[in-house]
MDTraj code that builds the backbone (N, CA, C; nanometers):
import mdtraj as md
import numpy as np

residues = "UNK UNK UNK UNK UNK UNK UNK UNK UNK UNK UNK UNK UNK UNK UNK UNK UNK UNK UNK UNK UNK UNK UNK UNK UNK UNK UNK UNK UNK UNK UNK UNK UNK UNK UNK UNK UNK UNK UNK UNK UNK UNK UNK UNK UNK UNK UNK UNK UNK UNK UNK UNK UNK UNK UNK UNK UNK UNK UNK UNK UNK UNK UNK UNK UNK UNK UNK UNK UNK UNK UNK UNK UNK UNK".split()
xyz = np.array([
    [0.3022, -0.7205, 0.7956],
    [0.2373, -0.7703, 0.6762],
    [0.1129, -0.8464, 0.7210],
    [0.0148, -0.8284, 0.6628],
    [-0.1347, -0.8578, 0.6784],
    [-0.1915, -0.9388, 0.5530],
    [-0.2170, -1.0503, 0.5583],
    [-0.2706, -1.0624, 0.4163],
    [-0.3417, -1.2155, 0.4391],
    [-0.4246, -1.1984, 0.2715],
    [-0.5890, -1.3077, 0.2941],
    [-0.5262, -1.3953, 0.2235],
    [-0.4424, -1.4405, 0.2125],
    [-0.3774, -1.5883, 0.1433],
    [-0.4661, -1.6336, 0.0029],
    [-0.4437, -1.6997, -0.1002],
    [-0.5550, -1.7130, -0.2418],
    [-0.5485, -1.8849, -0.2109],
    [-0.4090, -1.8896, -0.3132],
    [-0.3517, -2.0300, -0.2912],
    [-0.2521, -2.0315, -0.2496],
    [-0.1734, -1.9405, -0.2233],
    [-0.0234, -1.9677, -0.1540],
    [-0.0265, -1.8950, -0.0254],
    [0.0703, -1.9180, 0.0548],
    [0.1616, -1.8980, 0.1462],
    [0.2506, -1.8673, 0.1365],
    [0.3478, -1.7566, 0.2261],
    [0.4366, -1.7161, 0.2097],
    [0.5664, -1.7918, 0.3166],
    [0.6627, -1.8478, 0.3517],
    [0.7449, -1.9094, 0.4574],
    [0.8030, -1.8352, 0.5056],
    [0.7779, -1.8183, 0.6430],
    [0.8147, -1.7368, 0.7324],
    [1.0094, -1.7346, 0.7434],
    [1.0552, -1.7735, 0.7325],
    [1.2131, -1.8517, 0.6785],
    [1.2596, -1.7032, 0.5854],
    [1.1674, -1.7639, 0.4331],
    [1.2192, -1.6980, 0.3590],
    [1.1617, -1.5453, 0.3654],
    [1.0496, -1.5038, 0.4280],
    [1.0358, -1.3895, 0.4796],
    [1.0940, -1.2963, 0.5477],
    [1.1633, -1.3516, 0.6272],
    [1.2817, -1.3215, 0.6561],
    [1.3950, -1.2878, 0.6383],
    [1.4226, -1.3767, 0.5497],
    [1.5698, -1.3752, 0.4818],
    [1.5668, -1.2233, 0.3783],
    [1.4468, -1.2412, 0.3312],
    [1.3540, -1.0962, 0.1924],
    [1.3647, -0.9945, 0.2841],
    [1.2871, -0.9824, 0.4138],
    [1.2863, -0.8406, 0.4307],
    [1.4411, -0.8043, 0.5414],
    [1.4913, -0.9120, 0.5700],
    [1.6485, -0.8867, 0.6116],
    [1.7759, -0.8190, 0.4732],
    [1.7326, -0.8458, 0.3512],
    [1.7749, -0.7732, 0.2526],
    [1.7871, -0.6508, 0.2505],
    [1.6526, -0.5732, 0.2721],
    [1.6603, -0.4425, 0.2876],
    [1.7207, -0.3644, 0.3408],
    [1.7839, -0.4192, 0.4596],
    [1.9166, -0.3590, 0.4645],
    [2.0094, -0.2824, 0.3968],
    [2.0018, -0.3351, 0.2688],
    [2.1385, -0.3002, 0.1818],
    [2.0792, -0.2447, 0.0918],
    [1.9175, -0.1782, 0.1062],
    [1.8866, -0.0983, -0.0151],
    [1.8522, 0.0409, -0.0170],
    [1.9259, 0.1365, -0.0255],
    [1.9462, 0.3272, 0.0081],
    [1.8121, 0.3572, -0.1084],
    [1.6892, 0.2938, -0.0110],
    [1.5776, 0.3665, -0.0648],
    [1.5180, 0.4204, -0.0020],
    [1.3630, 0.5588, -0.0117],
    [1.2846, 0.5580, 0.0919],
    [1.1749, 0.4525, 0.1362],
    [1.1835, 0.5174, 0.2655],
    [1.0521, 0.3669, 0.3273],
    [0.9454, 0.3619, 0.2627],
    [0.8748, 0.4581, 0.1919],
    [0.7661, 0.4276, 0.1006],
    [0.8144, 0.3736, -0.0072],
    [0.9037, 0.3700, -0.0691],
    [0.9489, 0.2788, -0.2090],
    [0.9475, 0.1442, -0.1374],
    [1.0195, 0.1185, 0.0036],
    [1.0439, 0.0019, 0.0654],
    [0.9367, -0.1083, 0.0734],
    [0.8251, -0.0159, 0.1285],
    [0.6638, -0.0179, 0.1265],
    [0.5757, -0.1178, -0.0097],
    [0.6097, -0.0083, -0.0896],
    [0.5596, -0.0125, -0.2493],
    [0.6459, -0.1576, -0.2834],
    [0.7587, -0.1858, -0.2771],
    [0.8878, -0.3070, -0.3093],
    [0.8119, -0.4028, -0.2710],
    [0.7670, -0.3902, -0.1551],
    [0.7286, -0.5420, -0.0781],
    [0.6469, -0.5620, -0.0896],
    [0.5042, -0.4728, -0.0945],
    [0.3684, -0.5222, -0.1356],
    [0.3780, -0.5609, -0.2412],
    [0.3968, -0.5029, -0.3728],
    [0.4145, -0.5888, -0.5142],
    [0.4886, -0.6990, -0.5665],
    [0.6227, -0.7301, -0.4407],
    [0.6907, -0.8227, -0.4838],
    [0.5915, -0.9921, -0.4135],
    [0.5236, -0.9260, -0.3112],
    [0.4454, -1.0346, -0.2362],
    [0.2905, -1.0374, -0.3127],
    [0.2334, -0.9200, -0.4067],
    [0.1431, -1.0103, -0.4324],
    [0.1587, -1.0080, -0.5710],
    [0.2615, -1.0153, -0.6601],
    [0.3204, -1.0635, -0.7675],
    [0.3000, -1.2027, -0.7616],
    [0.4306, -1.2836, -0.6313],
    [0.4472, -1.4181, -0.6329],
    [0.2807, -1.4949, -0.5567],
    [0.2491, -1.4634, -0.4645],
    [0.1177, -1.4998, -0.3652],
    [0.0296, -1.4820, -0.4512],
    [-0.0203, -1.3495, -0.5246],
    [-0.1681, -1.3150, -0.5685],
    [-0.2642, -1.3623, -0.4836],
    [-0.2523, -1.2905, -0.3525],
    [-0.3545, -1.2749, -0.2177],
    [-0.4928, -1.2184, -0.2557],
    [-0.5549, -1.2439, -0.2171],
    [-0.7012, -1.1425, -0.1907],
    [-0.6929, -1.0678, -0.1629],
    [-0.6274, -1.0135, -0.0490],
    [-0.5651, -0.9141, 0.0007],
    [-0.4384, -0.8827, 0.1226],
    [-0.4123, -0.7517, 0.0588],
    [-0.2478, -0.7543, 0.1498],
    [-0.2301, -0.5983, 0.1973],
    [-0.1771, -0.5717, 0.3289],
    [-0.1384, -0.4859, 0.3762],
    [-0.0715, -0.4644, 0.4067],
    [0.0937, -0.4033, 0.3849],
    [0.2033, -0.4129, 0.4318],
    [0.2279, -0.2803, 0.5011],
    [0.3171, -0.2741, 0.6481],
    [0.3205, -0.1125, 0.7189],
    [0.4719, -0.1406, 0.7454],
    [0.5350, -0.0245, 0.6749],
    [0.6062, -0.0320, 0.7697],
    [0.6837, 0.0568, 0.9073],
    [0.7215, -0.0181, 0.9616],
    [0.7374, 0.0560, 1.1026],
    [0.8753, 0.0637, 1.1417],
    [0.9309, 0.2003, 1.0638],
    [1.0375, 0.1936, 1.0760],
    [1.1174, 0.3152, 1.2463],
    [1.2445, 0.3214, 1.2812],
    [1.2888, 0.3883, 1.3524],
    [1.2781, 0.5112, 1.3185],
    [1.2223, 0.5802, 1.4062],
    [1.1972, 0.7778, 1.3925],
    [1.3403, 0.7983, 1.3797],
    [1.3394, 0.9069, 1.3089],
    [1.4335, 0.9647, 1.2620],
    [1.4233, 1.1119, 1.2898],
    [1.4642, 1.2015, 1.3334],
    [1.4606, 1.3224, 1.4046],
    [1.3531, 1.3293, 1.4921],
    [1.3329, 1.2335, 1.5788],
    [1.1994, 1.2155, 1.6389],
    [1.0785, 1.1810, 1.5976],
    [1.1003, 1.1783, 1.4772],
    [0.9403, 1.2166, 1.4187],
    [0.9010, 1.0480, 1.3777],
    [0.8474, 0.9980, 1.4152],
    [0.7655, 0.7786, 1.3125],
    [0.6951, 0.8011, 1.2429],
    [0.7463, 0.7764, 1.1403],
    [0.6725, 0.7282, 0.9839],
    [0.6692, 0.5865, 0.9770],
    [0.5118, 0.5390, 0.9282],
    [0.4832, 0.4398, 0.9635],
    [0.3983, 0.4211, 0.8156],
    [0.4676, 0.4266, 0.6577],
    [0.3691, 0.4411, 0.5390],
    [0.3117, 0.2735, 0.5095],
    [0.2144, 0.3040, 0.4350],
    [0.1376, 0.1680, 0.4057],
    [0.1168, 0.1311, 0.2811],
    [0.1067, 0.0185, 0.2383],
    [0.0449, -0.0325, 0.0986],
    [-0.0455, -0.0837, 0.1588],
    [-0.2045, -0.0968, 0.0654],
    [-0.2512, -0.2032, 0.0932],
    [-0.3130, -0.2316, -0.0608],
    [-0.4112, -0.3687, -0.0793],
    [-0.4251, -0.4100, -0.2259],
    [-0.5540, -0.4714, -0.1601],
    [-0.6480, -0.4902, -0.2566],
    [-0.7773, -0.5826, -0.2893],
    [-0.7507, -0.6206, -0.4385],
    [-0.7547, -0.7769, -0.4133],
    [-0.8064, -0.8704, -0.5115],
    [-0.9424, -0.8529, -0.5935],
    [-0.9610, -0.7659, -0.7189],
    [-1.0971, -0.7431, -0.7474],
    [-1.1482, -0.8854, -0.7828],
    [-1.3203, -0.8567, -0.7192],
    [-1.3820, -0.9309, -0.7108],
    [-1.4127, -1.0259, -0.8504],
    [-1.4588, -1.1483, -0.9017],
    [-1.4550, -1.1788, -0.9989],
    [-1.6599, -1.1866, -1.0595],
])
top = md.Topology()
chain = top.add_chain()
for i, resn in enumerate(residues, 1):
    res = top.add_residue(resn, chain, resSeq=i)
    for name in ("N", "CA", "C"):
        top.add_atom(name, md.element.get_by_symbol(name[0]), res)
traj = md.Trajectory(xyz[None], top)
């Protein structure tokens, strides 16, 4: 996760604890992707955010899908 902070911060704690959840959710990694960028700039409303994720290949092959977002300019 990559991102330009507005007024908040995110706590590395509870960042943790959020993407240790995923565990228990039988989705694909691009929904996983899509989940976390919107749930982070829902609460944050960053300037901008890039989330990758980098998950374990699976028949050999790494998929590595991305969100990213810009804050339009005002």
């Amino acid at each position: 996760i990559d991102y330009e902070p507005d007024r908040f911060c995110v706590e590395s704690k509870s960042l943790k604890v959020y993407l240790g959840a995923f565990r228990q959710f039988p989705e694909f990694h691009e929904a996983s992707v899509n989940r976390i960028a919107n749930d982070l700039i829902d609460l944050l409303k960053p300037r901008y955010i890039k989330v990758q994720g980098r998950f374990t290949p699976r028949g050999g092959i790494p998929f590595w899908p991305a969100a990213e977002w810009h804050q339009r300019k005002k």
